[in-house]
N, CA, C and O atoms as a printed pandas DataFrame, in Angstrom:
     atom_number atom_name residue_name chain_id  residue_number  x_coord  y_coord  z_coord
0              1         N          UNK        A               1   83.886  121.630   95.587
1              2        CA          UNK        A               1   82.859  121.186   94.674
2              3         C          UNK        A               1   81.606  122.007   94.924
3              4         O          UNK        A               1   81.336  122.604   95.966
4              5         N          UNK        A               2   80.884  121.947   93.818
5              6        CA          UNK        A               2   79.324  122.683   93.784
6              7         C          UNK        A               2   78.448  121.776   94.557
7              8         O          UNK        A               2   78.558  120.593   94.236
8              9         N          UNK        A               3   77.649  122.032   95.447
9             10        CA          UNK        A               3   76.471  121.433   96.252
10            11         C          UNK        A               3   75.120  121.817   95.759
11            12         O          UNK        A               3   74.753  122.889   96.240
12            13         N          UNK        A               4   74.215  121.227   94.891
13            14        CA          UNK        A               4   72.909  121.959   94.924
14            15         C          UNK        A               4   71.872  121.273   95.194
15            16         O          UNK        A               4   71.652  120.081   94.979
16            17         N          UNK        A               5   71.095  122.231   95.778
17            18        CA          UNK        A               5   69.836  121.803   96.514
18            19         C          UNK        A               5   68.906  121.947   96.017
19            20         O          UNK        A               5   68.812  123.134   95.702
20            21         N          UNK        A               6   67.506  121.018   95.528
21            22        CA          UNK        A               6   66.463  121.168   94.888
22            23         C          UNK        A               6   65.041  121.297   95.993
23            24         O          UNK        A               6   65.132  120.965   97.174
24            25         N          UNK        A               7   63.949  121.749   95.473
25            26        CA          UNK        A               7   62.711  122.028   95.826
26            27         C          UNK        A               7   62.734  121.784   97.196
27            28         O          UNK        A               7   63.426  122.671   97.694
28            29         N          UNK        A               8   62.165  120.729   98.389
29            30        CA          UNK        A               8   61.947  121.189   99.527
30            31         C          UNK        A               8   63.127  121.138   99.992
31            32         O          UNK        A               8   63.150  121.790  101.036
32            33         N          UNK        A               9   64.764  120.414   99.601
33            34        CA          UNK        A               9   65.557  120.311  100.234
34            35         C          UNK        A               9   66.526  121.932  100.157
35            36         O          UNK        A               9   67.341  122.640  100.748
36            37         N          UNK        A              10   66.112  121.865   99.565
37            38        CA          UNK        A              10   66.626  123.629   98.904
38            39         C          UNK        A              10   65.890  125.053  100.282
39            40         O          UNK        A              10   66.385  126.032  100.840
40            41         N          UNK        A              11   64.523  124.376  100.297
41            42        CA          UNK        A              11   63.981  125.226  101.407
42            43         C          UNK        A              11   64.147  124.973  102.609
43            44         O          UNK        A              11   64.148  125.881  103.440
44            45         N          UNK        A              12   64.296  123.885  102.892
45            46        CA          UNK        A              12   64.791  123.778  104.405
46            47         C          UNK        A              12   66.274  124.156  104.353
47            48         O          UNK        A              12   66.617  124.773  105.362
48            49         N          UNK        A              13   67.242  123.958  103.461
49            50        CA          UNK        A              13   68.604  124.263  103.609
50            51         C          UNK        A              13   68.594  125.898  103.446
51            52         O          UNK        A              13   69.678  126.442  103.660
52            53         N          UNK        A              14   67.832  126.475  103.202
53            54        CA          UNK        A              14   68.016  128.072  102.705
54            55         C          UNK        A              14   68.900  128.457  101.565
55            56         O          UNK        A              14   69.017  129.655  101.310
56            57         N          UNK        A              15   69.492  127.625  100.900
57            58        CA          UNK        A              15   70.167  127.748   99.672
58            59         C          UNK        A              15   70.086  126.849   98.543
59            60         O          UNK        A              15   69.897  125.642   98.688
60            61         N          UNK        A              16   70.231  127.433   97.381
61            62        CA          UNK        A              16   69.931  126.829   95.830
62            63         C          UNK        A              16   71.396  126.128   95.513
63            64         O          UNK        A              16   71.375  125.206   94.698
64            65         N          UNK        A              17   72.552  126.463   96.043
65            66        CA          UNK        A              17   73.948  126.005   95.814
66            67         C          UNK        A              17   74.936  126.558   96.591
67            68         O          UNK        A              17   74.907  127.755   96.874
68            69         N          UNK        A              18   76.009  125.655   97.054
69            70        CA          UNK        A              18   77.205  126.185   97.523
70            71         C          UNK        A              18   78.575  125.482   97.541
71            72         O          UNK        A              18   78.784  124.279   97.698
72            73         N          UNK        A              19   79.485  126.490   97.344
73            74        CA          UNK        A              19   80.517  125.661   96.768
74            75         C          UNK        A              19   80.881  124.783   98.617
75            76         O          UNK        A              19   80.240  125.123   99.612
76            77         N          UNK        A              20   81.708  123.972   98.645
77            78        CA          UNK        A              20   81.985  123.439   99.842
78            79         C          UNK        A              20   83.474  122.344   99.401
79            80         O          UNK        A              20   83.689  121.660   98.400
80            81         N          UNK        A              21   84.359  122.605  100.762
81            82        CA          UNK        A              21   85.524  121.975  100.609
82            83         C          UNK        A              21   85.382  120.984  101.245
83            84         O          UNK        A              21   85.129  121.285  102.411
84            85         N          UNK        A              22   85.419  119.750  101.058
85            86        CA          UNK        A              22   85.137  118.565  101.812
86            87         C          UNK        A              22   86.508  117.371  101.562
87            88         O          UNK        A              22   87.293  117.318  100.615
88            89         N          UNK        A              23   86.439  116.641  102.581
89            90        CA          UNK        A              23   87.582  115.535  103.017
90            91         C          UNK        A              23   86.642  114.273  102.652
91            92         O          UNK        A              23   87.351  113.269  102.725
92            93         N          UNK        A              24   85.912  114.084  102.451
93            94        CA          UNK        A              24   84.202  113.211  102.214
94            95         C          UNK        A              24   84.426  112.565  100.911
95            96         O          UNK        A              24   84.058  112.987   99.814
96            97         N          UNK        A              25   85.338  111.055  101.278
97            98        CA          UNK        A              25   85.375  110.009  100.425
98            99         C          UNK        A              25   83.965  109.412   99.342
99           100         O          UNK        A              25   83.914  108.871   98.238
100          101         N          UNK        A              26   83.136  109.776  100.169
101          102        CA          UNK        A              26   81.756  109.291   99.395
102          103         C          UNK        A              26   80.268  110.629   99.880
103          104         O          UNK        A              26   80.168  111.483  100.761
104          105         N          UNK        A              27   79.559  110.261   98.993
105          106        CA          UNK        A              27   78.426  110.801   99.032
106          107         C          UNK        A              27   78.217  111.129  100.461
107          108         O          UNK        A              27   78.419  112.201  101.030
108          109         N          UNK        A              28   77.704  109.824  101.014
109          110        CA          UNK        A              28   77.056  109.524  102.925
110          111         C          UNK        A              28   78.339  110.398  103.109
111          112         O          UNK        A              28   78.053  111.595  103.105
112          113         N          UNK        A              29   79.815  110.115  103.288
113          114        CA          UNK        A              29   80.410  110.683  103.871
114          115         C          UNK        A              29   80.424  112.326  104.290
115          116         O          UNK        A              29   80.610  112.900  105.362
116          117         N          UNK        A              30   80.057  112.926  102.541
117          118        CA          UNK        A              30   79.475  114.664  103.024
118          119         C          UNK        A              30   78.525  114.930  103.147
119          120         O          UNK        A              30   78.319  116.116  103.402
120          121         N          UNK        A              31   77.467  114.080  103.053
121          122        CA          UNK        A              31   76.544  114.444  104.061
122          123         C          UNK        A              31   76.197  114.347  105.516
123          124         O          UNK        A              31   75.306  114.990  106.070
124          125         N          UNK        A              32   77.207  113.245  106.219
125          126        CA          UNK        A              32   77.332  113.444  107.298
126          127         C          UNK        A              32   78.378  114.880  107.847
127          128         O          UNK        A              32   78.641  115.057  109.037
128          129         N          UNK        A              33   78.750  115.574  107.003
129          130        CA          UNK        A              33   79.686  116.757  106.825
130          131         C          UNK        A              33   78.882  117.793  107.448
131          132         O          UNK        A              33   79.027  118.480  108.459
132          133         N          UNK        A              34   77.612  117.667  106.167
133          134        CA          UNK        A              34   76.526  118.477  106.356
134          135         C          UNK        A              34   75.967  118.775  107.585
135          136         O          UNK        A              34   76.053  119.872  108.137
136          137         N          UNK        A              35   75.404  117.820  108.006
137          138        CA          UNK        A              35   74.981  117.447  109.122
138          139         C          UNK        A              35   75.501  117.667  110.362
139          140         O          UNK        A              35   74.822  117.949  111.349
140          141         N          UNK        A              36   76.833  117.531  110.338
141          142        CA          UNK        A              36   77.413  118.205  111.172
142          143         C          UNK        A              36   77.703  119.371  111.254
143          144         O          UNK        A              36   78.234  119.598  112.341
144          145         N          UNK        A              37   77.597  120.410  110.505
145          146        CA          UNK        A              37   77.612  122.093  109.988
146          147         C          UNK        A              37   76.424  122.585  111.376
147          148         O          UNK        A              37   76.746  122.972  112.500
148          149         N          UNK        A              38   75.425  122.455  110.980
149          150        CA          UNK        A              38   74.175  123.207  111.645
150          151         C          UNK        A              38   72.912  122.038  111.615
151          152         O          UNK        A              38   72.996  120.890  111.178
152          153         N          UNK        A              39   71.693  122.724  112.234
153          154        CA          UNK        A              39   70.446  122.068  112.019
154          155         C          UNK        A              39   70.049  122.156  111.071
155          156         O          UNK        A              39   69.880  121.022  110.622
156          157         N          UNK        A              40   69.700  123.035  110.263
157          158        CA          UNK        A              40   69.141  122.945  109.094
158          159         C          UNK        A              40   69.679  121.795  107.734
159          160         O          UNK        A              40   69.118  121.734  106.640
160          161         N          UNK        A              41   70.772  121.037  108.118
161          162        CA          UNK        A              41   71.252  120.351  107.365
162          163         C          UNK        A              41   70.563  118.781  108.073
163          164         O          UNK        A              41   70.044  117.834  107.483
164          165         N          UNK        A              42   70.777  118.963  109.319
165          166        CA          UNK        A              42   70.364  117.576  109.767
166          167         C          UNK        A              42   68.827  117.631  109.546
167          168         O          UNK        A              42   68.447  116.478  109.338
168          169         N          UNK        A              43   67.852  118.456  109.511
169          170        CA          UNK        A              43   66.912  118.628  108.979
170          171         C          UNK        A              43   66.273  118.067  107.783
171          172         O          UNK        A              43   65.336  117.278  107.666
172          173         N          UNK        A              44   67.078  118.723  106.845
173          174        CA          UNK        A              44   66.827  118.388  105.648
174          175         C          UNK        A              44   67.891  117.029  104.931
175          176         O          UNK        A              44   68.184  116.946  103.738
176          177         N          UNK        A              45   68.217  116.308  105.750
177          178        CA          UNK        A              45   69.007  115.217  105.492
178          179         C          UNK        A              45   68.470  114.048  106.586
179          180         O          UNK        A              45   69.099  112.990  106.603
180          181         N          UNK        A              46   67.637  114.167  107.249
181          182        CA          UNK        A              46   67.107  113.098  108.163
182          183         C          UNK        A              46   66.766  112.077  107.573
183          184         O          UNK        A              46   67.341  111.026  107.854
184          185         N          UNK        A              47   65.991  112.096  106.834
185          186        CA          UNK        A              47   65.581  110.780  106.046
186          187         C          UNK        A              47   66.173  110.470  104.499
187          188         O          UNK        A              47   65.554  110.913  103.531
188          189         N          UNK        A              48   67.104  109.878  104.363
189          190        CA          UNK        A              48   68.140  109.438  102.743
190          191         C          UNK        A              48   67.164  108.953  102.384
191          192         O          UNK        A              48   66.911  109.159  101.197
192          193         N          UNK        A              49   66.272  108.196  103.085
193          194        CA          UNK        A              49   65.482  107.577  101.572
194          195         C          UNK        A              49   64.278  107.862  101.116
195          196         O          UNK        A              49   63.387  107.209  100.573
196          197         N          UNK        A              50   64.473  109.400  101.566
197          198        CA          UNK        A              50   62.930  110.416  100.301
198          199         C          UNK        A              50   64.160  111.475   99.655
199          200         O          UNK        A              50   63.708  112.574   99.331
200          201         N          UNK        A              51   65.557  111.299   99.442
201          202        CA          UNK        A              51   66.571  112.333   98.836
202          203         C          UNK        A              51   67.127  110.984   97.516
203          204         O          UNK        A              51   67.250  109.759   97.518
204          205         N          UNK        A              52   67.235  111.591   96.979
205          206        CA          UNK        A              52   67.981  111.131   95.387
206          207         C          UNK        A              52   69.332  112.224   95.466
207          208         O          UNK        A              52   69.244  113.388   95.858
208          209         N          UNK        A              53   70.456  111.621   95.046
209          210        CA          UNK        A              53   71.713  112.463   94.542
210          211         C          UNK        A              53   71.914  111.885   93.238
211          212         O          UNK        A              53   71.705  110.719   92.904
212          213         N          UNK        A              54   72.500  113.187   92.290
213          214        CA          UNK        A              54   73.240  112.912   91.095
214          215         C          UNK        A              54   74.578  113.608   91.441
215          216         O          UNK        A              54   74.755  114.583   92.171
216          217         N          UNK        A              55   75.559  112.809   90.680
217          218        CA          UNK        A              55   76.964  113.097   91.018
218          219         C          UNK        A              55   77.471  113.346   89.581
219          220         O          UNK        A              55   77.272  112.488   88.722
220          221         N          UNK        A              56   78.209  114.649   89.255
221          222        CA          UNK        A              56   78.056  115.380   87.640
222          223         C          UNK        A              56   77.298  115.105   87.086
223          224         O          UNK        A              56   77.676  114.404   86.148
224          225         N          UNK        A              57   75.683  115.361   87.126
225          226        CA          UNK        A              57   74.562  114.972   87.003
226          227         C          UNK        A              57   74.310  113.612   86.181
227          228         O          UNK        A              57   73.585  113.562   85.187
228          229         N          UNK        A              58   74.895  112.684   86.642
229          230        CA          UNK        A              58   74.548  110.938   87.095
230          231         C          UNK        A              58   73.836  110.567   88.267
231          232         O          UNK        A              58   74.414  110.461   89.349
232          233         N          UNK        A              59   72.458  110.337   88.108
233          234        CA          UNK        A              59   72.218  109.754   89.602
234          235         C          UNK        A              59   72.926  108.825   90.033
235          236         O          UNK        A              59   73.526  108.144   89.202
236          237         N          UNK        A              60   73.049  108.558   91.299
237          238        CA          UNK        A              60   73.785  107.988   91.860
238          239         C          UNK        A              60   73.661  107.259   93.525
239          240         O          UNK        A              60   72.753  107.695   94.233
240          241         N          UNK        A              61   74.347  106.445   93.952
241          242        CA          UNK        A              61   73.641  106.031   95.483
242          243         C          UNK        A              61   74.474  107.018   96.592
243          244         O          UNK        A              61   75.353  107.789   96.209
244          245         N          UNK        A              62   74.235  106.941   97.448
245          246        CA          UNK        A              62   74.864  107.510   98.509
246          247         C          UNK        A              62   76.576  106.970   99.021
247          248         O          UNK        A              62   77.293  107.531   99.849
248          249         N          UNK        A              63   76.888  105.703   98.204
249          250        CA          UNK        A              63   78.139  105.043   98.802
250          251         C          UNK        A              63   79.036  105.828   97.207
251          252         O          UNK        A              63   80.254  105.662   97.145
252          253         N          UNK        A              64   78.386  106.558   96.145
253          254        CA          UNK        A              64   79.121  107.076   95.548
254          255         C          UNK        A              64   80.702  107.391   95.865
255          256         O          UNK        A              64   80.849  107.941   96.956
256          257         N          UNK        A              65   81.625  107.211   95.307
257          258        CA          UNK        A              65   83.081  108.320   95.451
258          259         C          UNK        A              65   82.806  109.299   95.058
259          260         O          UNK        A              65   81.819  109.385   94.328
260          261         N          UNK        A              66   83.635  110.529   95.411
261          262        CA          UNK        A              66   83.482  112.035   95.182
262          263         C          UNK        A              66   85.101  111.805   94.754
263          264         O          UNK        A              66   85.245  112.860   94.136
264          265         N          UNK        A              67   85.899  111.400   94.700
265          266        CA          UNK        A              67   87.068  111.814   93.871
266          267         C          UNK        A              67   87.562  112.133   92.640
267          268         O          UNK        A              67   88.279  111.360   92.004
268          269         N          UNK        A              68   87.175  113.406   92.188
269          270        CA          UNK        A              68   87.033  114.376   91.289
270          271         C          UNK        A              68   86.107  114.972   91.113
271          272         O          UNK        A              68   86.162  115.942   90.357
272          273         N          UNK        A              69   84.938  114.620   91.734
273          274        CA          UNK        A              69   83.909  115.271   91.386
274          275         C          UNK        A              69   83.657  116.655   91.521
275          276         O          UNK        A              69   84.106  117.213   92.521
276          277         N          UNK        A              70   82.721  117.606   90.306
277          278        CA          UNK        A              70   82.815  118.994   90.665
278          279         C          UNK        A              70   81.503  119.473   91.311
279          280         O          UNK        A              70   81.473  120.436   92.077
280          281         N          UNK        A              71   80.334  118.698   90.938
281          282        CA          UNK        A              71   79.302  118.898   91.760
282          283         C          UNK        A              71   78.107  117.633   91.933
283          284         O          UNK        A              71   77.709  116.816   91.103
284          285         N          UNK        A              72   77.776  117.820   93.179
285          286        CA          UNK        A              72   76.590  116.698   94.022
286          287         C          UNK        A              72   75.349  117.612   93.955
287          288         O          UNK        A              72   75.375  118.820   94.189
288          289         N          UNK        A              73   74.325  116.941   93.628
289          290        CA          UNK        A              73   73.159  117.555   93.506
290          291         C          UNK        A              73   71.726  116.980   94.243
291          292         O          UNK        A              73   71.055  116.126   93.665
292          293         N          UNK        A              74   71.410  117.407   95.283
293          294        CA          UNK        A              74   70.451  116.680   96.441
294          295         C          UNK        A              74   69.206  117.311   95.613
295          296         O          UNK        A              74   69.099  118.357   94.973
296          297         N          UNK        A              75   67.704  115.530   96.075
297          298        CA          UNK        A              75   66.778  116.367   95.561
298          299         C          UNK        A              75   65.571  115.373   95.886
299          300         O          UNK        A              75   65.890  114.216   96.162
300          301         N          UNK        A              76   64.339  115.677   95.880
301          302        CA          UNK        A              76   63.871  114.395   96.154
302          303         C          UNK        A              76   63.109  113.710   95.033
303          304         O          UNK        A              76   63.112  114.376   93.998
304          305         N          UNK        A              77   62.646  112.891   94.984
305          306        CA          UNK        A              77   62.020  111.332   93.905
306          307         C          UNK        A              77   61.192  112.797   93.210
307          308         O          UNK        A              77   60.742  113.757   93.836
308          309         N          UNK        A              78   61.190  112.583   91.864
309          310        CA          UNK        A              78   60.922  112.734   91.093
310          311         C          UNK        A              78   59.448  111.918   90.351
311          312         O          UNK        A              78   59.695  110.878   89.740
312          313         N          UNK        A              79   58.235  112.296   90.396
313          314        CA          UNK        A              79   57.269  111.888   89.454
314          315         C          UNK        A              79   56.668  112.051   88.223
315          316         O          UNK        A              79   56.064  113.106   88.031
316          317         N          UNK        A              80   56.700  111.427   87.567
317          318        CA          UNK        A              80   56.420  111.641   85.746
318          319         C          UNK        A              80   54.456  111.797   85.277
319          320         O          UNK        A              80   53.430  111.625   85.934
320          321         N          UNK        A              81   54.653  112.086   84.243
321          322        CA          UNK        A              81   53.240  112.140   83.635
322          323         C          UNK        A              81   53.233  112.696   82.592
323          324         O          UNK        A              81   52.179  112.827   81.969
């Protein structure tokens, strides 16, 4: 599946997208994936609750399923005006 990373989570991860093969029943599940990869993931995944995911761009919670999904999209809260 496609992984993409938005604005600061994008800069601490050093990448805009990547494809990734994962065993990760749910959302939490690949991101604890992540997290386990390198620092820069546990970094930019320390705190879930300043990150929003959309799942085939549906937001979505973190206990999401990924079974079928083609891409997860990390990012943080969003403000309007």
């Amino acid at each position: 599946m496609d992984v993409l990373y938005f604005a600061w989570v994008r800069e601490r991860i050093g990448l805009p997208k990547e494809r990734v093969t994962t065993s990760a029943a749910t959302v939490a599940e690949l991101v604890a994936e992540l997290v386990a990869r390198e620092e820069r993931y546990a970094v930019a995944f320390a705190d879930l609750s300043a990150l929003r995911v959309a799942v085939d761009q549906e937001l979505m919670d973190f206990d999401a399923p990924l079974a079928g999904v083609r891409e997860v999209a990390f990012f943080p809260p969003m403000t309007g005006g």
